[in-house]
Each structure stands twice: as C-alpha cells, then as structure tokens.
C-alpha positions as CSV (number, residue, x, y, z in Angstrom):
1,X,0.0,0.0,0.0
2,X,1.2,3.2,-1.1
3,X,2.3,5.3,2.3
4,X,1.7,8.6,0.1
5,X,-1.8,7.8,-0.6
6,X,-2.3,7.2,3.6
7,X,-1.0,10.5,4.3
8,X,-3.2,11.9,1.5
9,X,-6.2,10.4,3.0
10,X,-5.5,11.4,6.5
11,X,-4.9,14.9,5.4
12,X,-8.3,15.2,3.2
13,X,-10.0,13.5,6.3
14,X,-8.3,15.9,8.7
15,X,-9.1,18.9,6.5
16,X,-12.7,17.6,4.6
17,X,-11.5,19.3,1.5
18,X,-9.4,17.9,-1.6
19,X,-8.6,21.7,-1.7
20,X,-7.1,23.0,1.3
21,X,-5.6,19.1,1.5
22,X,-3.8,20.1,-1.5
23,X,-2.5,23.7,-0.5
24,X,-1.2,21.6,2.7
25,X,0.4,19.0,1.3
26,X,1.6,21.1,-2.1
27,X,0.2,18.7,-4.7
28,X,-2.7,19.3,-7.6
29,X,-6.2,18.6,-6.5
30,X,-5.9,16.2,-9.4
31,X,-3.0,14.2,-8.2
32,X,-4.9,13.7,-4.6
33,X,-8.1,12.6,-6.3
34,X,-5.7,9.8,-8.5
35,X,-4.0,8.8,-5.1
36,X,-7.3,7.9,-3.4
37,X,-9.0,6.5,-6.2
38,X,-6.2,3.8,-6.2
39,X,-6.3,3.3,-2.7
40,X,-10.1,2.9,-2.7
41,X,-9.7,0.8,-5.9
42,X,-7.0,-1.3,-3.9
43,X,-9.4,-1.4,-0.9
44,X,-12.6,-2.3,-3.0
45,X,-15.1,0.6,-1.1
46,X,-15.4,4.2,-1.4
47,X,-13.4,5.9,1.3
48,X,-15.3,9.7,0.7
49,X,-18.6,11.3,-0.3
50,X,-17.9,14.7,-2.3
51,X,-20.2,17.5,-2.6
52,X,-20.2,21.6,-3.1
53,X,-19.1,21.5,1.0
54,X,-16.2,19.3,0.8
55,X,-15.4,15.8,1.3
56,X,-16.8,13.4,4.2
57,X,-15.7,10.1,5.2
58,X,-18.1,7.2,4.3
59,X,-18.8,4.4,6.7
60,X,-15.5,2.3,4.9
61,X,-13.5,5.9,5.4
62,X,-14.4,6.2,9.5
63,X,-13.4,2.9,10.3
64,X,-10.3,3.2,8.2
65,X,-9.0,6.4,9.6
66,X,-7.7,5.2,12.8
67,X,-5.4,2.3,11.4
68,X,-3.8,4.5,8.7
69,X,-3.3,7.1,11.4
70,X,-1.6,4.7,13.6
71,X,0.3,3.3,10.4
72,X,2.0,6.8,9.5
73,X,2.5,7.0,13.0
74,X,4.5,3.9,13.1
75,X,6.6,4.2,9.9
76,X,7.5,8.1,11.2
77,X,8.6,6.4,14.8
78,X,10.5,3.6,12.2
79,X,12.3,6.6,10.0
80,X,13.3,8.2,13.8
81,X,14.8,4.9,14.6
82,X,16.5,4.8,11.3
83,X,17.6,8.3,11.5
84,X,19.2,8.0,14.8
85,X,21.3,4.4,13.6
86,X,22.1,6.9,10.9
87,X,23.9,8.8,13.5
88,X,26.3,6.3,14.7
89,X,26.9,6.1,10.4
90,X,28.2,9.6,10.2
91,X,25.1,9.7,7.0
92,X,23.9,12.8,6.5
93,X,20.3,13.2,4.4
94,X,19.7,16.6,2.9
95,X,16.7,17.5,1.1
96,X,16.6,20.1,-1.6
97,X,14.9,22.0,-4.0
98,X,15.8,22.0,-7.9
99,X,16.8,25.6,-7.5
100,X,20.3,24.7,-5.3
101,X,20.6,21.1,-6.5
102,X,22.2,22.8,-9.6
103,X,25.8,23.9,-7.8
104,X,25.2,25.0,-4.4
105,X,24.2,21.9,-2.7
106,X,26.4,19.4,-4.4
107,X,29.3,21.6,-4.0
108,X,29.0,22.1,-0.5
109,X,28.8,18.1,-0.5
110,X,31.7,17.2,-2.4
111,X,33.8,19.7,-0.7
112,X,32.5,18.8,2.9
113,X,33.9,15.3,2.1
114,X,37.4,17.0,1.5
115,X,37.5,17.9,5.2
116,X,38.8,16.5,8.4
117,X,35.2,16.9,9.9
118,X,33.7,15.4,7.0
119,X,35.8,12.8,5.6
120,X,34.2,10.0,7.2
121,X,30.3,11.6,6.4
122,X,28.3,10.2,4.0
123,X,25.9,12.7,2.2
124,X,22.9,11.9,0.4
125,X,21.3,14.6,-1.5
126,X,17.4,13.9,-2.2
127,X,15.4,16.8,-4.7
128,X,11.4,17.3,-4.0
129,X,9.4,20.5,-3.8
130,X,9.8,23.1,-1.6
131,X,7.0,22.5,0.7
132,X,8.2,18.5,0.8
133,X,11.4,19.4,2.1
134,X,9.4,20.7,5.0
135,X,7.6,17.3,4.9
136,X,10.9,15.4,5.0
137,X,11.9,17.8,7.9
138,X,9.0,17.4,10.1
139,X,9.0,13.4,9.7
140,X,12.5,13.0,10.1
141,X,13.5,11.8,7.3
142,X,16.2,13.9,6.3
143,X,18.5,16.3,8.6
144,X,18.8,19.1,6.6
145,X,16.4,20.9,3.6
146,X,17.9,23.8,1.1
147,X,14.5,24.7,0.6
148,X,12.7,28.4,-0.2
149,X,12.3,30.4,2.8
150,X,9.0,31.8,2.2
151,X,7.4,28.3,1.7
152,X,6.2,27.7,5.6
153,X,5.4,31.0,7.2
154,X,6.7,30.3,10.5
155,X,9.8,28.2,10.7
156,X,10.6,29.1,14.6
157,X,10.8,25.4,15.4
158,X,14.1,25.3,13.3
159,X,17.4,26.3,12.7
160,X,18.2,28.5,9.7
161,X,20.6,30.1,7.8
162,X,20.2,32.3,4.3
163,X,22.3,30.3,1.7
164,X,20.9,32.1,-1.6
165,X,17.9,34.3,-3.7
166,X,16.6,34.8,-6.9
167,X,14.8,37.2,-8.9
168,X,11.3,37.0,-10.4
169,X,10.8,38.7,-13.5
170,X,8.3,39.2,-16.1
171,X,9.0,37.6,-19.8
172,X,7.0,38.7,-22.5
173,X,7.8,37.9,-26.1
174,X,9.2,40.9,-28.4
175,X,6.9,42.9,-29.5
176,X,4.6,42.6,-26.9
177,X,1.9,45.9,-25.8
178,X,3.0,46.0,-22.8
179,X,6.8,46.8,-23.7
180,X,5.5,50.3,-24.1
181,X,4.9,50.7,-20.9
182,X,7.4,52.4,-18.8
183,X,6.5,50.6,-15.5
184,X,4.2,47.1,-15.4
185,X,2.7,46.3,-12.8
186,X,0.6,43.0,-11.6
187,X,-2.8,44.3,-12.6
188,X,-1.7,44.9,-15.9
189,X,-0.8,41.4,-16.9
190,X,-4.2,40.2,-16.0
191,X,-5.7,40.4,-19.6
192,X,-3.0,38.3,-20.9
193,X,-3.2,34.8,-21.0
194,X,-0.3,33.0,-18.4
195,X,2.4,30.6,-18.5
196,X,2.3,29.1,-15.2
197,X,4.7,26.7,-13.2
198,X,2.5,23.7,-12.0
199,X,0.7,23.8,-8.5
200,X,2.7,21.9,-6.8
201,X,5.6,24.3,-6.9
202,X,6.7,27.1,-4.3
203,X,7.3,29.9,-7.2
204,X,3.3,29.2,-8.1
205,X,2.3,29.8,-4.8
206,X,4.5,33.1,-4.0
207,X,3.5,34.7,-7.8
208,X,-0.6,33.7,-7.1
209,X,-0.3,35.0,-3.5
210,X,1.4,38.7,-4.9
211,X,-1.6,38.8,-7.7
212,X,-4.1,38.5,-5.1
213,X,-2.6,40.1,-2.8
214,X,-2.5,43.4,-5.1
215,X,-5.7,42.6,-7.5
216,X,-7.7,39.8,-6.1
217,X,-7.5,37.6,-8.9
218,X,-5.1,35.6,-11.1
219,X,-4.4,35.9,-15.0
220,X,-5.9,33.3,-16.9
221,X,-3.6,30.1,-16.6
222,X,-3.5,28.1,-20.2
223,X,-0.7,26.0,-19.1
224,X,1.7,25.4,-16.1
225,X,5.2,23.5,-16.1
226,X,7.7,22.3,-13.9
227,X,10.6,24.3,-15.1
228,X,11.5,28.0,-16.0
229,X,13.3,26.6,-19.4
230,X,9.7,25.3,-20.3
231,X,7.4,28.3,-19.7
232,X,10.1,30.8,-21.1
233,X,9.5,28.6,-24.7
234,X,5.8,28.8,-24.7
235,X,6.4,32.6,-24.3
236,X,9.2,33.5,-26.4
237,X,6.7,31.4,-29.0
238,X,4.1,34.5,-28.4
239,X,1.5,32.0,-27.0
240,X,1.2,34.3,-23.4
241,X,3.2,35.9,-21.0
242,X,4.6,34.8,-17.5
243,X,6.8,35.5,-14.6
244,X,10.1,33.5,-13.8
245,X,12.4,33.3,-10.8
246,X,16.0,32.1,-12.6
247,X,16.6,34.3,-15.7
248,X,20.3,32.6,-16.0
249,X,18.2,29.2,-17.4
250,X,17.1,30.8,-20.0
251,X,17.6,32.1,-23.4
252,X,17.2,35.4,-23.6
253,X,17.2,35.7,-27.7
254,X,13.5,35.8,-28.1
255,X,12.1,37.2,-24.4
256,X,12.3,40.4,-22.8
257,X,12.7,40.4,-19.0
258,X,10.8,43.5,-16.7
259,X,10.9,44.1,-13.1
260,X,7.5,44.5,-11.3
261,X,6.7,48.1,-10.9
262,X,10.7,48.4,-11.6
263,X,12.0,47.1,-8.1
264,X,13.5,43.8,-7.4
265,X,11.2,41.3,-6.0
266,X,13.7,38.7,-4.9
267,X,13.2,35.3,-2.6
268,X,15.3,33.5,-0.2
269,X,16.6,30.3,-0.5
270,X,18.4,28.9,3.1
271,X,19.6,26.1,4.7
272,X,16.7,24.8,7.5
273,X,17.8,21.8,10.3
274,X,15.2,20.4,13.1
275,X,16.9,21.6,16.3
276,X,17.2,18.2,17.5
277,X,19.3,17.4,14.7
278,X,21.6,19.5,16.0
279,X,23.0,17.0,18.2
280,X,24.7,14.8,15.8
281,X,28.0,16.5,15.8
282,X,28.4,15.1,11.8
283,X,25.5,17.9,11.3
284,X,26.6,20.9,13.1
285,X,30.1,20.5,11.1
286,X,28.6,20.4,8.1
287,X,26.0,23.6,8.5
288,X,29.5,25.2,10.4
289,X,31.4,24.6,6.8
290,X,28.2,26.1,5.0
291,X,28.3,29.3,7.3
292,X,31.8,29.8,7.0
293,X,31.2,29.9,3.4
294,X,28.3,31.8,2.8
295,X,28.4,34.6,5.2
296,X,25.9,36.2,3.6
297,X,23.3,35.4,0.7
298,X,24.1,34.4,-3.0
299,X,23.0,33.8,-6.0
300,X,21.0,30.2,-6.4
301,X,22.7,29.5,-8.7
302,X,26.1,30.4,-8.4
303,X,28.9,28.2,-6.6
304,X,30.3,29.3,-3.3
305,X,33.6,29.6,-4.4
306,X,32.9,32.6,-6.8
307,X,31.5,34.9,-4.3
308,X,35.1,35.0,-2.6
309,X,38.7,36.2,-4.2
310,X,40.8,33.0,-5.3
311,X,43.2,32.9,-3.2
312,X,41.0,33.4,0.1
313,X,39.1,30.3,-1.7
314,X,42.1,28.2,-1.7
315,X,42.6,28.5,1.6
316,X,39.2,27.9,2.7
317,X,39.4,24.0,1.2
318,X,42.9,23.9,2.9
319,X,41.7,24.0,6.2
C-alpha cells in the first residue's frame, strides 16, 4: 500500500477538502483525487462522499481512519529509529529544492567530504518541492532541507541560515503591448493569457499570492510546467506571457525580462535543520562549513567559491 496515498487520505479526512488538503500538502487537487482513487480501488469501497461543501468520510473511510493514522504513525517512529542508527553512520540526508541542486548543494557536499570533519560523512542529496522538504523535515526523514524560505510562514521550530535568492521577472515575447509601458505592474498582466509553473511548486504559490494580494484575482492560466526553461518557450513562442524566478536558465534571444513596478522582487533560498538534529555532531560540522562559506546570501545559482577572491578560496578548502 502506497504510504503517500495514507498520508493523502488522512490529510483530506483531517481537512474535509481535496482543496485546502492540496494547498497543505503542495500537490494538484488532481494528483490527490488519483491517489485515493487507487487506494479505494486497492481497498474495493469508497473511502469519501464529495459534494459543493467538501469531502466526508463514508462508513469504509471512518473505520479506516484510525489504522492509517496509527500506520503513519509507526513508519514516522521507524524513520526516527532509522535516523538515529544513521547517527552512529556519520550519514547525513539533505533535502533540496531543484533551485540549489544545480551547484550549491552538491558543492558544499563534495567539498565537505574533502575535510577532516567530513571525511568519514556520508551525504545523500534527495530533490522534491519546496514544501516536501518541510515534509521530509518534520517526519525525520532527512537532517537538513535547502529549501525556499518563504514556503512555511513560520519556521521558529528550526534552525536556519540564508544560503541564496533569486529574482522573479516578467517575460514577454518581443513585440509585446506591454513593452511600451514604462513601469508594469501585476494588474496589468491580467488580460493576458499566463504561463504558469505547476501547482505543486513554491514559485506558483508566491507569484498567485502577490496577484491576489495586489488585485484579487489571477491571470488566466492556459498551461503550467515544472521548469522555467519550459514556460520561457511557450512565451518567447508568443503563445502568453509569465513571470520567472531564474533568468540565468534561460535564453534570452526571443524574451524580454521587466521588473514589477521596476523594483526587485527577490526570494530566499536557506539552509533549515530540526533543532534536534543538532545534536549529531556530523551535522553541526557540516552547517559550520556552509556558514563559514556563505556569510551572507548568493545567487541560487552560483557556486560558493565565486563569491570569494581566489586565493581566500584556496585557503578555505585547505583548512
């Protein structure tokens, strides 16, 4: 039985909407309703009733609840177990987003391993979503996320550090109307049809939150993707307009890129560790090594190294 599908149904049973279970869990309404329809296919009974006030367990669904509950609950107390063996291994799991995954987080791996501290260390690099790395957090299943800051709103419960940023900028093909504008801001890209990036992404949420924020509604969205690459060639194609965090990944032969309202909007990217985590000594070494590093910010996609003159970098991986 798939242990995805459990947490899915405890979530739309905890929440008695396929909608605000999807905003929690960061997934499409239409990949929660597959996930259940194969676990109540697997389980032969309809697990909810659906209707214009949300979803309610059936008769099958109450009496299942309790066991998946206490399932999840035992395979999180079986990762904690596995986690702290992992200890005694010198293994450290980090979860990150796609954004890092691309230099900073494999760099700081492979040189880790270079050092006194982490030459016996073990690192194992996982990529998911932004808000899964949160999930992986919270379960225990990894030690440390390189996630986006922005993604929980309060992340009090955990220790973090501001490893990188981005930029989000507008892309419109050449030629478009609103090039003639001196400044463009979010109301005026409401007409236009948009590119989006897929639901289940953290740059989706931040971009819808600033249009409603600001106008109370949301472009019309006539198809999302995964990656920047993917939305900038629907645009640069002239088949609608979008915004972007990671202008490096794209080419710029055929877009033109515009700051909203001409200011930057920028997001965080940072390094977030359970406080309990803490304790493995393996751990505080390596977020010690990111620190001394990064002292402050860069850019996602840029390599520590190049942030710092040469010869201060050389001694950096001598010590």
């Amino acid at each position: 039985m798939n242990t995805n599908a459990l947490r899915d149904f405890v979530t739309i049973a905890q929440t008695g909407s396929f909608l605000d279970a999807s905003k929690e869990l960061y997934v499409s309404s239409s990949s929660l309703s597959y996930m259940i329809k194969s676990l109540e296919k697997e389980l032969g009974v309809p697990l909810f009733a659906t209707s214009n006030k949300g979803a309610t367990l059936t008769e099958y669904g109450k009496l299942f609840l309790p066991y998946a509950v206490n399932a999840l609950n035992n395979l999180d107390n079986g990762t904690s177990e596995i986690s702290r063996l992992s200890a005694q291994q010198q293994i450290i799991n980090i979860a990150t987003v796609g954004s890092l995954i691309k230099g900073q987080v494999p760099w700081f791996a492979k040189q880790f391993s270079t050092t006194e501290e982490g030459s016996c260390a073990n690192v194992k690099i996982h990529m998911y979503a932004a808000g899964e790395c949160i999930q992986m957090l919270d379960s225990g299943s990894c030690d440390i996320a390189f996630t986006d800051m922005s993604v929980r709103n309060n992340l009090l419960e955990y220790e973090t550090y501001p490893t990188a940023y981005d930029e989000f900028y507008v892309i419109l093909p050449q030629r478009h109307e609103l090039l003639e504008k001196r400044k463009i801001s979010m109301e005026d890209l409401l007409p236009f049809d948009f590119i989006a990036f897929n639901t289940n992404t953290a740059a989706r949420k931040i971009i819808n939150n600033r249009f409603e924020q600001e106008c109370g509604a949301i472009p019309n969205i006539i198809a999302s993707f995964d990656y920047s690459f993917e939305i900038a060639g629907m645009v640069a194609a002239g088949l609608g307009i979008s915004i972007i965090p990671d202008r490096k990944l794209v080419d710029p032969s055929r877009l033109v890129f515009r700051r909203i309202d001409n200011k930057p909007w920028m997001r965080t990217f940072g390094l977030v560790c359970r406080k309990e985590s803490l304790s493995r000594k393996v751990v505080r070494d390596f977020i010690d090594y990111v620190k001394k590093w990064i002292p402050e910010p860069i850019p996602s996609y840029d390599f520590p190294d190049q942030h710092i003159p040469r010869d201060v970098a050389v001694q950096q991986q001598s010590k």
